[in-house]
C-alpha positions as CSV (number, residue, x, y, z in Angstrom):
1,X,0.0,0.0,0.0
2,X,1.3,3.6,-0.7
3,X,1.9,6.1,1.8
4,X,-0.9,8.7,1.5
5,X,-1.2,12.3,0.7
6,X,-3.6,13.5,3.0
7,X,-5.8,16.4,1.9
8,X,-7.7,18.0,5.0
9,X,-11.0,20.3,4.0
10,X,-12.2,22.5,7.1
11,X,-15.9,22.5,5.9
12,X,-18.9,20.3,4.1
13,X,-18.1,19.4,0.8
14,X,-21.2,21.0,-0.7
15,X,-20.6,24.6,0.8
16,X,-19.5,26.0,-2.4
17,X,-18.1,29.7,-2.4
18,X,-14.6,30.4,-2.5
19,X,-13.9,26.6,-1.8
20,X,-13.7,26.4,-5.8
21,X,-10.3,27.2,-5.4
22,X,-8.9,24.9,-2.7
23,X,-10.6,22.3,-5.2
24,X,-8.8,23.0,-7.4
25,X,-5.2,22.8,-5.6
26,X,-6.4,19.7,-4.3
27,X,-7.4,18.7,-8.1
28,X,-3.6,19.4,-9.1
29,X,-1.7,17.8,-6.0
30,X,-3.7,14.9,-6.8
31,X,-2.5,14.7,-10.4
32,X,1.2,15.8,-9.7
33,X,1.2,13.0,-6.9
34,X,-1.2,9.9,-7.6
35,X,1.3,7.4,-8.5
36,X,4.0,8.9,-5.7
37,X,1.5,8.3,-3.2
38,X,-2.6,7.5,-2.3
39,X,-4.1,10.5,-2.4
40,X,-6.9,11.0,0.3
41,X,-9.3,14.2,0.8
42,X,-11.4,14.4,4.0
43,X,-14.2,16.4,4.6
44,X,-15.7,17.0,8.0
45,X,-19.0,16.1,6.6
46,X,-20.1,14.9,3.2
47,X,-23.1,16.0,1.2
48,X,-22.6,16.9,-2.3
49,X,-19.4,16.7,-4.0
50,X,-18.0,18.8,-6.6
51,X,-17.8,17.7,-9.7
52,X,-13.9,18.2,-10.1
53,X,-13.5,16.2,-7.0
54,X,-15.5,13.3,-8.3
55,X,-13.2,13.5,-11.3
56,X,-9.7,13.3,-9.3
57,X,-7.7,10.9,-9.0
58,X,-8.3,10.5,-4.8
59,X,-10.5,9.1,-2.3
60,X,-13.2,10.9,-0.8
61,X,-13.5,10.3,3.2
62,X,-15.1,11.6,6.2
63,X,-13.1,12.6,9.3
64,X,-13.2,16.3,11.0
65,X,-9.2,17.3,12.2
66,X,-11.2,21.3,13.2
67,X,-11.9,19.7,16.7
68,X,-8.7,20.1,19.0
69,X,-10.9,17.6,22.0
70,X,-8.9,14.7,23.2
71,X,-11.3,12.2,21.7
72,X,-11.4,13.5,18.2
73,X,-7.8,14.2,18.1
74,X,-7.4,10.6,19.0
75,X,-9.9,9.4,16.5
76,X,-7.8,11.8,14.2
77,X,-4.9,9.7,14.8
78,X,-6.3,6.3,14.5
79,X,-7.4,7.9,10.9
80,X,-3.8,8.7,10.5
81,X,-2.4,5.3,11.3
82,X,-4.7,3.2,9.9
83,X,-4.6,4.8,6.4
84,X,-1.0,5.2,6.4
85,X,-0.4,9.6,6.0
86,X,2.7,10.2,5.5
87,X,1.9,13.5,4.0
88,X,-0.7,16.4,5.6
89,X,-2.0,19.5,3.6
90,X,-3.7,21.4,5.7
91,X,-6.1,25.1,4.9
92,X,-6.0,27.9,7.4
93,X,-5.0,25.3,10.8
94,X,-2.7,26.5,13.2
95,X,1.8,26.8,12.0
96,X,2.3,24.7,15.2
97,X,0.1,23.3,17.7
98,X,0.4,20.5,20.3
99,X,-2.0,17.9,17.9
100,X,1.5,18.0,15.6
101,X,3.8,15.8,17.8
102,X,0.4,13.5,18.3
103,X,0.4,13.0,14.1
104,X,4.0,12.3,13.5
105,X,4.0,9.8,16.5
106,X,1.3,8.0,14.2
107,X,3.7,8.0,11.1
108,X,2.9,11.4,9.5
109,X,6.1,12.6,8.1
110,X,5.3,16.2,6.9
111,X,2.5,18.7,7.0
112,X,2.2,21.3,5.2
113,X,0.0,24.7,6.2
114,X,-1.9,26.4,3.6
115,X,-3.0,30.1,4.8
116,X,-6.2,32.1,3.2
117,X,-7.1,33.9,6.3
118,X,-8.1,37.3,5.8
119,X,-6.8,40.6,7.5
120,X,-4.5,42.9,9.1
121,X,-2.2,41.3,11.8
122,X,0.2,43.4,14.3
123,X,3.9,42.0,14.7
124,X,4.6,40.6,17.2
125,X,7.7,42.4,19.4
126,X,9.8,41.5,21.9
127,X,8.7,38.1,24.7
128,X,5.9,37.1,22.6
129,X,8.0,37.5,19.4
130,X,10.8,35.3,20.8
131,X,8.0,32.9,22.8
132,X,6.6,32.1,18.9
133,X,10.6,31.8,17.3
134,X,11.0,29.2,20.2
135,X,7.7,27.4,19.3
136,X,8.6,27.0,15.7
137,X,11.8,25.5,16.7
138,X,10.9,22.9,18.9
139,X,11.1,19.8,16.9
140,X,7.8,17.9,15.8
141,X,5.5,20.9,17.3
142,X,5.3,23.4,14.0
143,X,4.4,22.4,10.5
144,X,7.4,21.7,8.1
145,X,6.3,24.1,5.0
146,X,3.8,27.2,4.7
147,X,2.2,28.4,1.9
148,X,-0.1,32.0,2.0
149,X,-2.4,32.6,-0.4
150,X,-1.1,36.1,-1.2
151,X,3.1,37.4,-0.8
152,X,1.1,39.3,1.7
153,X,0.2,36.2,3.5
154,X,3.5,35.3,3.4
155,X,4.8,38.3,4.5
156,X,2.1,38.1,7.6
157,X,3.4,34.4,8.2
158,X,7.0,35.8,8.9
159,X,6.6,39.1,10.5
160,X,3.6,38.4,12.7
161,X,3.7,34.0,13.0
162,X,7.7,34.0,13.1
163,X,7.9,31.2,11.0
164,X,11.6,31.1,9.2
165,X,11.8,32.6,6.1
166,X,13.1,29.7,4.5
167,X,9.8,27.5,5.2
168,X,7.2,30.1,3.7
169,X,5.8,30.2,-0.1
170,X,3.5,32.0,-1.5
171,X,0.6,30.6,-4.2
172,X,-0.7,33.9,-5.2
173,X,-4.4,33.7,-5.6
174,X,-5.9,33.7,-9.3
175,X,-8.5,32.9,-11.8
176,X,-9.2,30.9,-14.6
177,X,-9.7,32.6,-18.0
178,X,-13.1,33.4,-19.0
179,X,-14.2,29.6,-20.9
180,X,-16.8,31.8,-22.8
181,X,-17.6,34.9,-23.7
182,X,-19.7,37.0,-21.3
183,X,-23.3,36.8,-22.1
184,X,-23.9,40.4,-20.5
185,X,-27.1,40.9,-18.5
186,X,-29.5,43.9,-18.3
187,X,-29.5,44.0,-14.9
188,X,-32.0,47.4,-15.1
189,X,-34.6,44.9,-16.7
190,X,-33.7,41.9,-14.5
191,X,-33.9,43.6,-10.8
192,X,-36.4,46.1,-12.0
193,X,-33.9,49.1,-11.9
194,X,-34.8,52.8,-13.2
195,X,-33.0,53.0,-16.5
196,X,-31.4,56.0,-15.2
197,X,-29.4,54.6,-12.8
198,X,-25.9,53.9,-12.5
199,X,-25.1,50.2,-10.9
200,X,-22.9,49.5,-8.1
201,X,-22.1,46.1,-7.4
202,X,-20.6,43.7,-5.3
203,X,-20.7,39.9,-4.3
204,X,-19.7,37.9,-2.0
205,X,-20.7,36.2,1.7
206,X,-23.3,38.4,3.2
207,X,-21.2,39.0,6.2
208,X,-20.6,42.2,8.3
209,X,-17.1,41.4,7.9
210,X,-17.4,42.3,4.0
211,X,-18.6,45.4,5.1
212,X,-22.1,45.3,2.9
213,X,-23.4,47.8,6.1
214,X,-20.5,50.1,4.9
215,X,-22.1,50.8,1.4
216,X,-25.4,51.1,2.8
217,X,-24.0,54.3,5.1
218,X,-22.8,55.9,1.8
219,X,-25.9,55.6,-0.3
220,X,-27.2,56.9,2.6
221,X,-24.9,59.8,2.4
222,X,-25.6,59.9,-1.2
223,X,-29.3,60.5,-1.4
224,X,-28.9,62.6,1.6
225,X,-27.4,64.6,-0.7
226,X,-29.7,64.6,-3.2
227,X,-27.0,62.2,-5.2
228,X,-29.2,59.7,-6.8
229,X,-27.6,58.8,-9.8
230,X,-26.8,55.2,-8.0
231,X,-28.6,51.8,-7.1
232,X,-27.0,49.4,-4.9
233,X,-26.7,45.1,-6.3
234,X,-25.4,42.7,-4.1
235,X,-25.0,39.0,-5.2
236,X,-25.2,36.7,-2.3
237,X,-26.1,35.0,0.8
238,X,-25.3,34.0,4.3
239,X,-26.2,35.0,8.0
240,X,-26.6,38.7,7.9
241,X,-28.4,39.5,4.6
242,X,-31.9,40.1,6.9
243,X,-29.7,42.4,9.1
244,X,-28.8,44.5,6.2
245,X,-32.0,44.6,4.5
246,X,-33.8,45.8,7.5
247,X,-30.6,48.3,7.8
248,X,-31.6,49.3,4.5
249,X,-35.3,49.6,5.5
250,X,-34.6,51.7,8.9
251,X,-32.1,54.1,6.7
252,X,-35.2,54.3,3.9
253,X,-32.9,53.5,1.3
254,X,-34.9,50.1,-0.3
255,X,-35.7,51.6,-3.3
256,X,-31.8,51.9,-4.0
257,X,-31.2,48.8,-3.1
258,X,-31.4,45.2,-4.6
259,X,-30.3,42.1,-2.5
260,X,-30.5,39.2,-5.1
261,X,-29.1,36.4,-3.4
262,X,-27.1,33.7,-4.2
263,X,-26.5,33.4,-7.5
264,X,-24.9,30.9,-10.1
265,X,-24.4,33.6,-13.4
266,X,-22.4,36.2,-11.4
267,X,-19.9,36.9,-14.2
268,X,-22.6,37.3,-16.6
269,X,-24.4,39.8,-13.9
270,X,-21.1,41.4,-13.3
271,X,-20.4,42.3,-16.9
272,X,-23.7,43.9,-16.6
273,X,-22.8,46.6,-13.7
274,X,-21.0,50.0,-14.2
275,X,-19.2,50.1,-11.0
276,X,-17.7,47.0,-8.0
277,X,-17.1,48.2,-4.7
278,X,-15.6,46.2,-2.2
279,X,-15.5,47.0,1.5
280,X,-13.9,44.4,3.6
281,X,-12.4,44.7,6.8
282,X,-9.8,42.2,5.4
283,X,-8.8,39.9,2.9
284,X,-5.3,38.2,2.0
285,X,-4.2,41.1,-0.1
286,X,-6.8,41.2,-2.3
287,X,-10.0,38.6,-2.9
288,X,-11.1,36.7,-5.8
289,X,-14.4,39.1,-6.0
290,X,-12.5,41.7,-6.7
291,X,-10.6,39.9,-9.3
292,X,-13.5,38.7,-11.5
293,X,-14.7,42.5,-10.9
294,X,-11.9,43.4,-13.1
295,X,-11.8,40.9,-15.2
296,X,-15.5,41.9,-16.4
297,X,-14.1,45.4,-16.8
298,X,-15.1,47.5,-13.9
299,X,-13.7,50.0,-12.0
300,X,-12.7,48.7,-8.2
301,X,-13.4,51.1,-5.5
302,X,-11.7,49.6,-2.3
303,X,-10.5,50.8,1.1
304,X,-7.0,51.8,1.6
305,X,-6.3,48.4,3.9
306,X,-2.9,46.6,2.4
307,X,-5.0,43.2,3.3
308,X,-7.5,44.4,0.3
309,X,-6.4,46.8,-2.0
310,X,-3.2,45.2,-3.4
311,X,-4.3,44.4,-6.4
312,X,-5.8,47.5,-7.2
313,X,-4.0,51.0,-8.3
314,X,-5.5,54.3,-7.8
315,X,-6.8,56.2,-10.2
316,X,-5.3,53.2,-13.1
317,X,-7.3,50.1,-12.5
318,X,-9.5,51.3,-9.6
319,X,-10.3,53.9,-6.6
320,X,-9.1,53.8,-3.1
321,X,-10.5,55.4,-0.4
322,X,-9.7,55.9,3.5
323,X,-10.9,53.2,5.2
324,X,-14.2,53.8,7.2
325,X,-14.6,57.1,5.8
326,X,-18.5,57.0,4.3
327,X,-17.5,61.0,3.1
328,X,-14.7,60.0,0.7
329,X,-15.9,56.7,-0.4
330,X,-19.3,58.5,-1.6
331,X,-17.3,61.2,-3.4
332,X,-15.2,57.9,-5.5
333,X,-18.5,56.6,-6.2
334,X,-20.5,60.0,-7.6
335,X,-16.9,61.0,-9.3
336,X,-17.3,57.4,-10.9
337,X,-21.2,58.1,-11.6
338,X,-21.1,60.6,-13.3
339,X,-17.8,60.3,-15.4
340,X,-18.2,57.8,-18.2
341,X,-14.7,58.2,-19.6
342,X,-13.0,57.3,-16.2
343,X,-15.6,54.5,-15.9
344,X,-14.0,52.9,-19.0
345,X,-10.6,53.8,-18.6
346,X,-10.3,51.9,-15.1
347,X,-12.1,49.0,-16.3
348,X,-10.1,48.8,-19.6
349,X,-6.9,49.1,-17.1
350,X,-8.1,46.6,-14.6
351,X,-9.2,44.0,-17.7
352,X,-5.5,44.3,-18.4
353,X,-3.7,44.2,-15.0
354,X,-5.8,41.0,-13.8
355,X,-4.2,38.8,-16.1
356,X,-1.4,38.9,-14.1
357,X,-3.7,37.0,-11.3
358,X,-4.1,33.6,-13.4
359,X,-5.1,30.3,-11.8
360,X,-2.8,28.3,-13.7
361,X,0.1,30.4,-12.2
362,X,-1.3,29.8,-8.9
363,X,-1.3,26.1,-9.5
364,X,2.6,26.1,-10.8
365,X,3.1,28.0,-7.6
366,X,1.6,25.5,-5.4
367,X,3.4,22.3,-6.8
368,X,6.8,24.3,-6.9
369,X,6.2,25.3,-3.1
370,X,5.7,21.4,-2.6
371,X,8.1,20.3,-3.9
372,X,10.8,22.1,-2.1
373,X,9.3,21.4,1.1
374,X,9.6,17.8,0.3
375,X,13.1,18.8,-1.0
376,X,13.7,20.8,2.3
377,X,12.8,18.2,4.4
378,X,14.8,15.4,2.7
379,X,11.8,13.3,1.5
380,X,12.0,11.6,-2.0
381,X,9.8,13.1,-4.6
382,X,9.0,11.1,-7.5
383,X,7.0,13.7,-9.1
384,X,9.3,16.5,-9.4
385,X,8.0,17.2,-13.5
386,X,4.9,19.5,-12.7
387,X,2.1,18.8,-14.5
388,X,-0.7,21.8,-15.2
């Protein structure tokens, strides 16, 4: 029996979103290392599974590693030794942690750390900064190779972690090229929309976190101001869309204001819009909404947080304002309203500049970051020819 490449997934396997992506990376390992090892991918739970999973070349598996309890790290372990991981790849789990020791004592050889978690961190200085250098030194207690999603992740892993420099990669987000062309939506007709109006869009999670509540204060500050050239579209769901429709309601902004929902044609919808805002309190340096906002042409307007805006260029490919100020962010967005010619010279900008955020360089990325862990760690690699 081969040793086995464990792949570890942190949620259901029908819970969609931004998962697309760790599919995919999971999709390629599983390619670049089938006949070097069984290749394994557990979900907590199991519903649905994604196509591209059904197509890999792995087995599918149930076992939860998010639960640190004594009896599920045990029954993590007994998962570990009975199908024979030698290899862990872990999302967004802890660089060391006492379950580590646990795992190698039941033949896991390496495990690898795989970091999309968003925001702004503080470095860490003096006992606490030398406390987390210690940790990562004591043998068997930290992971043996990091990967962020972003070089800002990266970046974040070193200064604020302490993880050496020489264990941390970085697979730099990206997406796929456009499979078809757009079929472009009037979004006016399909939400109802005054013709007049200019659209401002964004999708995503409908979490405070994204900062949906944020865009509601300025179209508040907009019509306040007799500014009503705008209408608000948000594409999405999840636990606080009722909260910010009924912030909508109390500010009596509803008729400037469409909450779709979840949907499965954003790009098509996207292409549609004139303007893509996007709020969050943090991301990994930038997000894949904001990505396909550019690649359907539009003009970005994002807060000036380093954990967002790095993809984004002011006043070439997009608009950056102060973060949390409602005044200046409202100014972007009536300057962007009423100026048609800017409107197309970001987007045309931005159409150009996210090419450089392409999956299949994140994929390359990923597989050479493995294989120098492997390399780094002195373990044999059979597949050392990547294959995208």
């Amino acid at each position: 029996m081969k040793k086995t490449l464990l792949l570890v997934a942190n949620y259901d396997s029908g819970v969609g979103y931004a998962w697309w992506l760790m599919e995919s990376f999971w999709v390629k390992l599983a390619e670049q290392y089938c006949r070097q090892h069984q290749v394994i991918l557990a979900y907590p739970s199991i519903s649905t599974l994604p196509p591209a999973i059904v197509q890999a070349p792995l087995l599918v598996m149930e076992q939860d590693f998010n639960d640190s309890r004594f009896y599920q790290v045990f029954s993590q372990c007994r998962f570990l030794r009975r199908n024979k991981v030698y290899t862990i790849y872990f999302s967004d789990q802890p660089t060391f942690h006492w379950r580590y020791p646990l795992y190698r004592l039941f033949g896991v050889r390496l495990i690898v750390v795989h970091d999309h978690t968003p925001g702004l961190r503080t470095p860490v200085r003096g006992l606490k900064a030398w406390l987390k250098h210690l940790a990562h030194r004591v043998p068997w207690l930290p992971a043996d190779g990091f990967i962020g999603a972003t070089e800002f992740v990266r970046q974040r892993l070193i200064k604020v972690n302490c993880v050496a420099q020489s264990k941390c990669f970085a697979a730099p987000n990206g997406l796929p090229p456009l499979d078809h062309s757009l079929n472009v939506v009037d979004l006016h007709t399909l939400f109802q929309i005054p013709a007049g109006r200019k659209i401002l869009i964004m999708s995503g999670r409908a979490h405070r976190f994204k900062g949906v509540d944020f865009v509601l204060r300025c179209m508040k500050h907009l019509l306040s101001n007799d500014q009503k050239k705008l209408h608000f579209l948000f594409l999405g769901d999840g636990p606080d869309l009722e909260f910010f429709f009924d912030m909508s309601s109390e500010m009596g902004i509803t008729n400037y204001c469409t909450f779709a929902g979840r949907r499965h044609d954003v790009p098509d919808l996207l292409g549609g819009a004139d303007i893509a805002i996007h709020p969050s309190r943090g991301e990994v340096g930038y997000s894949l909404s904001i990505l396909e906002y550019m690649q359907a042409g539009l003009p970005v307007v994002v807060p000036d947080n380093p954990s967002v805006c790095a993809a984004t260029e002011h006043k070439e490919s997009g608009m950056i304002y102060a973060e949390g100020n409602v005044q200046a962010a409202a100014e972007i967005l009536q300057q962007l309203a009423n100026d048609n010619a800017l409107r197309t010279k970001l987007g045309f900008r931005a159409r150009i500049e996210v090419r450089k955020y392409n999956l299949a360089f994140s994929h390359r990325a990923l597989l050479e970051a493995f294989a120098k862990i492997y390399d780094r760690n002195g373990v044999p690699c059979l597949s050392s020819e990547i294959q995208l």
